[in-house]
Structure formats: structure tokens, C-alpha cells
N, C-alpha and C positions, 0 to 999 in steps of 0.2 A: 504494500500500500504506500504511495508514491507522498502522501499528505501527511502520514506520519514521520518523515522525514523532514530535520529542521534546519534542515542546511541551507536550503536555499531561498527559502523565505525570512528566517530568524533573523540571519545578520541586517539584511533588510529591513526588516520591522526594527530591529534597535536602532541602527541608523538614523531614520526617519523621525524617529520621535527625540533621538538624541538633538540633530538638526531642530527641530521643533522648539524643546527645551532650549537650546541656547541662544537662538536667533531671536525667537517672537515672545518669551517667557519675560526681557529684561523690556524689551517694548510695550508691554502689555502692564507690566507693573509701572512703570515712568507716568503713566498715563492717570492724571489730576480728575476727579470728584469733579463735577459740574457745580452740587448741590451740596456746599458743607453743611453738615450738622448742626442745627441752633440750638445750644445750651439752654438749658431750660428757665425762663422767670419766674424764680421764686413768689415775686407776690403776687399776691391771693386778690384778682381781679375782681371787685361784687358786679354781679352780673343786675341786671335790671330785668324786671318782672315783666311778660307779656300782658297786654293791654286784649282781654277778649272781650268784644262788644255786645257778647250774645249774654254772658252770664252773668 
């Protein structure tokens, strides 16, 4: 059985992904958040009561 043989696809497949990892891996981390994070405001905003005209 010609598939259970890892010679000639294995080196290939590590290759590929090794290329992958080094190339696109440092690209891909470099790359800056659009939307930073807003630390949250502690104070305690009072919200104002809705106005229902039926009740």
C-alpha cells in the first residue's frame, strides 16, 4: 500500500508548514488591533427612569 508510505509526502508536509510558520507566522503577529480595549469606568452612571405615557 503505496499511502502508507511516508517518504514522499512527509518531508513535504513539514516543509510547507515549516515555510508557513516562519514566513507568514511573524506577519501575522506584527499586525495592530483596529479596536483597542476600553478600560472600564468605574463610576456608577444613574440612569434616568423611562417616561410611559400609558400608565
Amino acid at each position: 500500500m503505496p499511502q502508507l508510505n511516508p517518504n514522499p509526502w512527509l518531508f513535504i508536509f513539514i516543509m510547507s508548514w515549516l515555510i508557513y510558520l516562519i514566513m507568514l507566522a511573524p506577519k501575522v503577529s506584527n499586525l495592530k488591533a483596529l479596536n483597542e480595549p476600553m478600560t472600564q469606568n468605574m463610576n456608577m452612571n444613574t440612569t434616568q427612569s423611562w417616561n410611559w405615557p400609558w400608565t
